[in-house]
C-alpha positions as CSV (number, residue, x, y, z in Angstrom):
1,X,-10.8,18.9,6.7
2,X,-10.3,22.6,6.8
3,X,-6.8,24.5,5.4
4,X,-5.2,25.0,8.2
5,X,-5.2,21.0,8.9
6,X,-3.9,20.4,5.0
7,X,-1.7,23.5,4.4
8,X,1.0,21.4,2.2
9,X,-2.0,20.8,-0.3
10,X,-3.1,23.8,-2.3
11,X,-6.6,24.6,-3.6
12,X,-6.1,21.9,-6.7
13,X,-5.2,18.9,-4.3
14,X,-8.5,19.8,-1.8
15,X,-11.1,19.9,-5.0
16,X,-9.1,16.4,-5.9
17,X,-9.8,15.2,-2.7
18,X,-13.7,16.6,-2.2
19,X,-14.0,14.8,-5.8
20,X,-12.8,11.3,-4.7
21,X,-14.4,11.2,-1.1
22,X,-18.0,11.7,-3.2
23,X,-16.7,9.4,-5.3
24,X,-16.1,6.8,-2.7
25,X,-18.9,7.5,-0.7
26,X,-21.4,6.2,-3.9
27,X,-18.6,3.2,-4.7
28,X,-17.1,2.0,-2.0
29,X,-19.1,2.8,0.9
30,X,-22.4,0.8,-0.2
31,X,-20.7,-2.2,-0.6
32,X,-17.9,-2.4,2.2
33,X,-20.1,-4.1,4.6
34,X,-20.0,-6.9,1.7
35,X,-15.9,-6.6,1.8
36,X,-15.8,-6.8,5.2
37,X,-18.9,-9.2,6.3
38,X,-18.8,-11.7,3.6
39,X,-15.1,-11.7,2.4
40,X,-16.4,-10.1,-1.4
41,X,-14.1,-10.4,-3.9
42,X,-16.6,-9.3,-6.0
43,X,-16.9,-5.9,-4.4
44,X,-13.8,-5.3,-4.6
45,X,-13.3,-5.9,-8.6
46,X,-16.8,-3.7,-9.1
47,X,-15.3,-0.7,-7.0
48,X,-11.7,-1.4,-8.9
49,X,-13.6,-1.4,-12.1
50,X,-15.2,1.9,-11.1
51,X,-12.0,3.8,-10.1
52,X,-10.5,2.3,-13.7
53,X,-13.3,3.7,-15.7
54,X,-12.9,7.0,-13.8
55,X,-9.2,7.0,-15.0
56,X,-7.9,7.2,-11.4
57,X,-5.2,5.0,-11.5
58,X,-3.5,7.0,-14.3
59,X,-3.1,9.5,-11.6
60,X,0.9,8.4,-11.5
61,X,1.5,8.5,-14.8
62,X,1.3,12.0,-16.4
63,X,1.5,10.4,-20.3
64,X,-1.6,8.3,-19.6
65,X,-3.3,10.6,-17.2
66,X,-6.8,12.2,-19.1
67,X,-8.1,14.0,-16.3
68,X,-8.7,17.7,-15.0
69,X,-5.7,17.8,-12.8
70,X,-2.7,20.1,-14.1
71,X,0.3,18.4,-12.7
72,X,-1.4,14.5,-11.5
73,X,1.0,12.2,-8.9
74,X,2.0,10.7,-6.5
75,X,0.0,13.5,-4.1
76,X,-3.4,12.6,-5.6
77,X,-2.7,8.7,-5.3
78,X,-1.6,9.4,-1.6
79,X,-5.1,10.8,-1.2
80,X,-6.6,8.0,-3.1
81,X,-5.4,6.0,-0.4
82,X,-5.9,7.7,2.5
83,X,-10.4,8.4,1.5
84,X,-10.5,4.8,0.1
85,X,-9.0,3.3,3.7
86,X,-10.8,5.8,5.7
87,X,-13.7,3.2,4.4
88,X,-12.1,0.0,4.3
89,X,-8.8,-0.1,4.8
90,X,-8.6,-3.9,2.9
91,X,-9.9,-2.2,-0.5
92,X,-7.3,-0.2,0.1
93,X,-4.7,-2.7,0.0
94,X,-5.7,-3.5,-3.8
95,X,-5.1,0.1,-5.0
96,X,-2.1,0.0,-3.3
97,X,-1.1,-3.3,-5.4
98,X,-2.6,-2.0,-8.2
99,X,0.1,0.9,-8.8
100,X,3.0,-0.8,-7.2
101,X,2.7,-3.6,-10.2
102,X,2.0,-0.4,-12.5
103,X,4.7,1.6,-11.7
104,X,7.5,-0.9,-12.4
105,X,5.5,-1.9,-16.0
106,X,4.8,2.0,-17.0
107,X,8.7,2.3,-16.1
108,X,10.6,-0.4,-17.0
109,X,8.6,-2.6,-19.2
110,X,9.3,-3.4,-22.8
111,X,7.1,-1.4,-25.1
112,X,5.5,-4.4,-26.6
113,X,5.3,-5.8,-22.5
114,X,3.9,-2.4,-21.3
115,X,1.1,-2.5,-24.0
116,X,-0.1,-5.9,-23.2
117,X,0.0,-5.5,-19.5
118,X,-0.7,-2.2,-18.1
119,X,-4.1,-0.7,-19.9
120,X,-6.1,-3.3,-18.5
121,X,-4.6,-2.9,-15.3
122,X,-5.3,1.2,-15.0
123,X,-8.3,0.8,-16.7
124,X,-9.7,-1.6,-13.5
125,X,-10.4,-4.6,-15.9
126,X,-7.4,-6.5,-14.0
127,X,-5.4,-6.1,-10.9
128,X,-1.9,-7.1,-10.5
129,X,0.2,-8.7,-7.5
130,X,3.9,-8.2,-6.9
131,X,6.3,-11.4,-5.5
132,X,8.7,-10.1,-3.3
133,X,8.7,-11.6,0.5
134,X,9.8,-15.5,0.7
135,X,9.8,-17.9,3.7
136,X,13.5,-16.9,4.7
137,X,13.3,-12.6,3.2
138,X,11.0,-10.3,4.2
139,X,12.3,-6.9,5.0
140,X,16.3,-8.9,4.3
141,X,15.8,-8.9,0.2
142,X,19.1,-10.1,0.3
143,X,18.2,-13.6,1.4
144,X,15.6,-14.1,-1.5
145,X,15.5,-17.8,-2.8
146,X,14.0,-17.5,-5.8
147,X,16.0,-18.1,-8.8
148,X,15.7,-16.4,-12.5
149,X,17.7,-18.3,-15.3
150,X,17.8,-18.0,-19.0
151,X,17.1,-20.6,-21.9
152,X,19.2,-19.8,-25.0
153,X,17.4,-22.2,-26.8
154,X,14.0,-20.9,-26.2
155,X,14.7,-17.6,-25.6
156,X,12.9,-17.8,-22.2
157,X,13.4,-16.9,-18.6
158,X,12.8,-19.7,-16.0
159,X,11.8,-18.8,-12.6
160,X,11.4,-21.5,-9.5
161,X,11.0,-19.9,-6.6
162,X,8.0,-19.8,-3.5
163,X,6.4,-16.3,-2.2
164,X,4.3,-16.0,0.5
165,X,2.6,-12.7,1.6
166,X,1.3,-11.6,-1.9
167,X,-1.5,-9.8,-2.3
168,X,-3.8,-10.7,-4.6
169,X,-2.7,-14.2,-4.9
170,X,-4.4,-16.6,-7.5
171,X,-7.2,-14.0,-8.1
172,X,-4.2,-11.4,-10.1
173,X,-4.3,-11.4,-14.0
174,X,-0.5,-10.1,-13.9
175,X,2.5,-10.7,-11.6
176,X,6.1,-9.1,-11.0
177,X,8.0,-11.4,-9.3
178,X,11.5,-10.9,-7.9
179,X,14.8,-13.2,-8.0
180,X,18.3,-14.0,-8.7
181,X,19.8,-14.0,-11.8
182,X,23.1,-13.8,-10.9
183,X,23.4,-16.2,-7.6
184,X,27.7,-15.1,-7.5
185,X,26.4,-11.3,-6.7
186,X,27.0,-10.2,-4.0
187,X,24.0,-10.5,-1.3
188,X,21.5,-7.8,-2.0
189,X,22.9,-7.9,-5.7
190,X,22.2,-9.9,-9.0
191,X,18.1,-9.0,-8.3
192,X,15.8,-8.9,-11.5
193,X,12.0,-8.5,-11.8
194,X,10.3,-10.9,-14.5
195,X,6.5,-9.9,-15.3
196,X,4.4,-13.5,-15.2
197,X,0.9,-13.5,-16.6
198,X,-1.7,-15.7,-14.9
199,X,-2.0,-18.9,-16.6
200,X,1.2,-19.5,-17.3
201,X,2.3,-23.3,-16.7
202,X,4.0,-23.6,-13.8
203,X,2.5,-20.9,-11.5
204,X,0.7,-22.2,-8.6
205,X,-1.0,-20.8,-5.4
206,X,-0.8,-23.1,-2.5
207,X,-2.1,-21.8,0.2
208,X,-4.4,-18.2,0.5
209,X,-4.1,-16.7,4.3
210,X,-6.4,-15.9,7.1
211,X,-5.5,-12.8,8.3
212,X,-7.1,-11.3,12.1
213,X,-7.9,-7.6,9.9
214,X,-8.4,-6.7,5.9
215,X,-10.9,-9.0,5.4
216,X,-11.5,-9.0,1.7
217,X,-8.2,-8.8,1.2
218,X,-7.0,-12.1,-0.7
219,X,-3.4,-12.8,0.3
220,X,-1.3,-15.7,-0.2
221,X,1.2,-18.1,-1.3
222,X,2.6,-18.3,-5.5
223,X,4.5,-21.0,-5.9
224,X,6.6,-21.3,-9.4
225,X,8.0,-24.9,-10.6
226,X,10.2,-24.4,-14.0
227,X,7.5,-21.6,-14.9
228,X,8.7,-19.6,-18.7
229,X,8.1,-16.4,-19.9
230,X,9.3,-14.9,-22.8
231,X,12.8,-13.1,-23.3
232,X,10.9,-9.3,-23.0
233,X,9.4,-10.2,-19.6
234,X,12.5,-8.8,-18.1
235,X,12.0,-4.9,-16.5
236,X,14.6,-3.1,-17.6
237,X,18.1,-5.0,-17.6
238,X,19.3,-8.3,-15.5
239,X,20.6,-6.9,-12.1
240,X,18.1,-4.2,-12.1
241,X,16.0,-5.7,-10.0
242,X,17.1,-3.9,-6.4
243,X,17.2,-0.3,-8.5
244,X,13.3,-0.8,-9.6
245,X,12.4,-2.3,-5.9
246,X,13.3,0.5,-4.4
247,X,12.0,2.9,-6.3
248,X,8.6,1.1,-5.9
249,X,9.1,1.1,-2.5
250,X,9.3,4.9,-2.2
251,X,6.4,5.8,-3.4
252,X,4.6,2.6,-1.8
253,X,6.0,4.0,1.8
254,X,4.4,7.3,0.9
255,X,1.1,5.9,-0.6
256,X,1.0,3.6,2.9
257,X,1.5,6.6,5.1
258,X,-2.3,8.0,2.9
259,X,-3.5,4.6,4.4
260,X,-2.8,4.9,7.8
261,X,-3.8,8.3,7.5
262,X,-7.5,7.5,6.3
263,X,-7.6,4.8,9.0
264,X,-6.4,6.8,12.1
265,X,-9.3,9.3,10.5
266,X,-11.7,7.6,10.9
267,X,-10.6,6.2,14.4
268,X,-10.5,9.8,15.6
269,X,-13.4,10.5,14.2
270,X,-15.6,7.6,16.3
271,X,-13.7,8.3,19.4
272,X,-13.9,12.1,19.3
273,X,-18.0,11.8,18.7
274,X,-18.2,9.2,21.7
275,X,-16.4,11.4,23.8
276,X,-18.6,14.3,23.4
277,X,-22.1,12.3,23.5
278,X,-21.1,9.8,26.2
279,X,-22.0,10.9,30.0
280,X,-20.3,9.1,33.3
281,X,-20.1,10.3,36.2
282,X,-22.3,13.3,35.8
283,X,-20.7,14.5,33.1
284,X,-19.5,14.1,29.6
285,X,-16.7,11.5,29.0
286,X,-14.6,13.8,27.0
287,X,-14.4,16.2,29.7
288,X,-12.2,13.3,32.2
289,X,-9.0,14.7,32.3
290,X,-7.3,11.1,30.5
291,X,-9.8,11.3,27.8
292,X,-8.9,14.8,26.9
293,X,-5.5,13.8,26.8
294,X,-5.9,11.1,25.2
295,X,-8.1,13.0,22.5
296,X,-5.6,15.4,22.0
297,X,-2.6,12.6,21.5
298,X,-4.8,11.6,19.0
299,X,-5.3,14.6,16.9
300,X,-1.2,16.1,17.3
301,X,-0.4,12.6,16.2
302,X,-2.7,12.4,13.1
303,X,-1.7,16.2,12.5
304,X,2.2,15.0,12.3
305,X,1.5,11.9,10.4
306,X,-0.2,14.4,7.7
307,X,2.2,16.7,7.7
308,X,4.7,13.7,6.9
309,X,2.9,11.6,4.3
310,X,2.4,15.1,2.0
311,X,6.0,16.4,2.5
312,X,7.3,12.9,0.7
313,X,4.5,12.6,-1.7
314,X,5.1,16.8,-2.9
315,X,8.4,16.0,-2.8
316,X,8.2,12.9,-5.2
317,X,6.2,15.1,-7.2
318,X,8.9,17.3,-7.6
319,X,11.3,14.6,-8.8
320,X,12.6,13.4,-5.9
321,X,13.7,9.9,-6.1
322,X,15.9,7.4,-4.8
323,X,18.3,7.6,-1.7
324,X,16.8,11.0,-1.2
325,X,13.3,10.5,-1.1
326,X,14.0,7.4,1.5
327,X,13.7,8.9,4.5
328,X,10.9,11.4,4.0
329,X,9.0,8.3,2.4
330,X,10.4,6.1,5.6
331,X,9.3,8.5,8.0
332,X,5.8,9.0,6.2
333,X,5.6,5.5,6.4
334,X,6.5,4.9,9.9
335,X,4.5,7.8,11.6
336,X,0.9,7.5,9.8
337,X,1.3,3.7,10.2
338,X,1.9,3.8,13.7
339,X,-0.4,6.4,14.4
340,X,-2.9,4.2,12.6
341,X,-2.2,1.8,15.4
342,X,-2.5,4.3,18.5
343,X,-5.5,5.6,17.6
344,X,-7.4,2.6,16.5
345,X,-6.5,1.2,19.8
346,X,-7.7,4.3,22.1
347,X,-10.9,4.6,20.0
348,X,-11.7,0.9,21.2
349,X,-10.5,1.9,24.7
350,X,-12.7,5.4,24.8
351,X,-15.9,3.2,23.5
352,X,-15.1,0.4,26.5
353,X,-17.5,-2.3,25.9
354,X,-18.9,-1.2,22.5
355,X,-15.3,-0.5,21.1
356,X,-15.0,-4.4,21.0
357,X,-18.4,-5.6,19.2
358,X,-19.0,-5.6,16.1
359,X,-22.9,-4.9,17.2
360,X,-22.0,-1.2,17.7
361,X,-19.6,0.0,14.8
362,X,-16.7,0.1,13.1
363,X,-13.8,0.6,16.0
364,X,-13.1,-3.4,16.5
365,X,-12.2,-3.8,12.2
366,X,-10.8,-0.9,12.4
367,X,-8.4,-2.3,15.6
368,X,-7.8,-5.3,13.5
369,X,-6.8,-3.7,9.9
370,X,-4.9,-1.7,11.6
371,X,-2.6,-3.9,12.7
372,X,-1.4,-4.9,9.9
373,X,-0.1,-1.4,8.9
374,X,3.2,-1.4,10.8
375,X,4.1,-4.7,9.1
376,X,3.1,-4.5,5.2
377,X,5.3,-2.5,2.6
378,X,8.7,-2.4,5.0
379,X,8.2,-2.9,8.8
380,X,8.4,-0.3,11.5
381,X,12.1,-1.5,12.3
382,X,13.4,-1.2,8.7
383,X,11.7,2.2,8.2
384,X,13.7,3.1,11.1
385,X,16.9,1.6,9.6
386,X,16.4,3.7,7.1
387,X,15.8,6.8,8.9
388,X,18.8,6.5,10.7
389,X,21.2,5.2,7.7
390,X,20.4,9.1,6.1
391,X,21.5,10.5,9.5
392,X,24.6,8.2,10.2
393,X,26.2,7.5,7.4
394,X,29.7,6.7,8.4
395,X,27.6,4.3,10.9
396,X,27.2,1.2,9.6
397,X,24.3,-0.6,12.0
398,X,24.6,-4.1,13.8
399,X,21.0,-5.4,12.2
């Protein structure tokens, strides 16, 4: 990637980036045929385990960061993402997790809570899962089900609730899960975040997904019946909930936009080869006037969606936050993601026949992880909601 592609990162970000592609290339890359072939969740905690020894999940978190970079963020993680999914995309999706149940316990965790929980979770000796979506609230948080209630007499919270959609399901040493603790809020209000270790009586995992893309990826149902954790399991106050969701989200949306990013890469990268190698007709297929265009759509697209997905990460790094950072992280988000999409699907196209075996490469996984990009951390449709909310306020939309 020369300078001119990544102008918004300076000479720092590019030797960060050079340094994790090697590093990828010797840990992920010799075992994601296991990820994606034989559904390894074993692969996937070695290669964790790796990039926890190597102290890159600190990367968000300046006080715990040990490394050679002078100002570490959300920039590096966005990189992370986008080498690590360039690979395999459903690896990916467990750093991802990994620093959106970090975040929340570096920022809003007791001391005592933050202790026990989070060094084993940036050090790569457990992952962590966050509970949000719920049969009836996906993108709608306001509709969530699950309910969070305290025990005077035991000094406890309670949570009974079902999620569905969480990654890492059953497999997770540490959950944040999301509810009501104040059911006469009103809707969208009364949210709080309770962190629930794994093992805890109550917490259940009925049903694990089969997804057509990320395979690798365990995803599923936790269910909690009357499940207890202590009083200091609560991030930050009762109510806080929708403040600390959102501010995960940001930086998730920005982090997601990195993943589409390495996937659309790579995409490019096997159509763009098969264009200029493949002969019809006499000629070389890149040179048909619809391939060229297509080739082209391709690379402006990726170009934008880079140009996106680093403005909101720099400008997170600059302490951006909040409503301010949502619509650069929203349109970071909705761009790479989509352009993950387009160009897995022309890469299939360009390679015809061979685009749609898995005998001749990686363009058919990469058409079905793909897929799921548009969906996971805030659909298309909401990124666009929120897109437009910044540039209408005194609209209010009809969702």
């Amino acid at each position: 990637m020369n300078q001119l592609q990544d102008f918004i990162l300076d000479d720092e970000d590019r030797s960060f980036r050079a340094e994790v592609r090697a590093f990828l290339a010797r840990e992920l890359e010799p075992r994601a045929s296991a990820i994606e072939d034989e559904d390894s969740w074993d692969a996937v905690k070695a290669v964790v385990r790796s990039l926890g020894e190597a102290g890159y999940l600190t990367l968000m978190f300046k006080d715990l960061y040990r490394g050679w970079l002078a100002k570490p963020g959300l920039t590096h993680a966005t990189i992370l993402s986008e080498e690590a999914a360039a690979i395999n995309y459903a690896f990916e999706t467990t750093i991802g997790t990994a620093l959106s149940c970090a975040y929340p316990l570096h920022r809003y965790a007791a001391p005592a809570v933050r202790e026990r929980y989070l060094g084993d979770i940036i050090d790569g000796r457990s992952v962590g899962a966050i509970g949000v979506t719920e049969p009836a609230a996906g993108s709608d948080t306001s509709r969530l089900q699950t309910r969070i209630s305290y025990d005077e007499a035991s000094r406890e919270w309670v949570i009974n609730g079902l999620k569905r959609y969480i990654s890492n399901a059953g497999v997770a040493d540490v959950y944040i899960m999301y509810g009501v603790t104040d059911p006469e809020a009103p809707a969208g209000k009364g949210l709080s975040a309770v962190v629930v270790p794994a093992g805890t009586p109550g917490l259940t995992f009925p049903r694990r997904y089969t997804f057509m893309g990320r395979r690798g990826c365990i995803v599923g149902e936790v269910e909690m019946k009357d499940v207890r954790v202590p009083r200091d399991h609560m991030l930050g106050e009762p109510g806080q909930g929708t403040r600390i969701m959102v501010s995960m989200f940001n930086f998730e949306r920005a982090i997601l936009g990195g993943s589409g990013l390495g996937v659309a890469r790579t995409a490019f990268g096997i159509a763009r080869d098969h264009a200029q190698t493949r002969e019809a007709f006499g000629q070389k297929l890149g040179s048909k006037q619809l391939i060229w265009s297509t080739v082209a759509e391709m690379s402006w697209r990726i170009d934008a969606a880079e140009l996106l997905t680093y403005r909101a990460a720099k400008l997170y790094d600059a302490g951006i936050t909040g409503k301010e950072l949502a619509k650069p992280a929203a349109m970071a988000k909705l761009v790479a993601t989509e352009t993950a999409v387009f160009c897995a699907d022309r890469a299939v196209q360009i390679l015809g026949g061979d685009g749609i075996t898995k005998e001749y490469g990686r363009a058919e996984q990469l058409y079905r992880d793909a897929r799921a990009l548009p969906i996971v951390g805030g659909t298309s449709e909401m990124a666009r909601y929120l897109i437009a909310s910044a540039d209408l306020p005194d609209v209010k939309p009809n969702l």
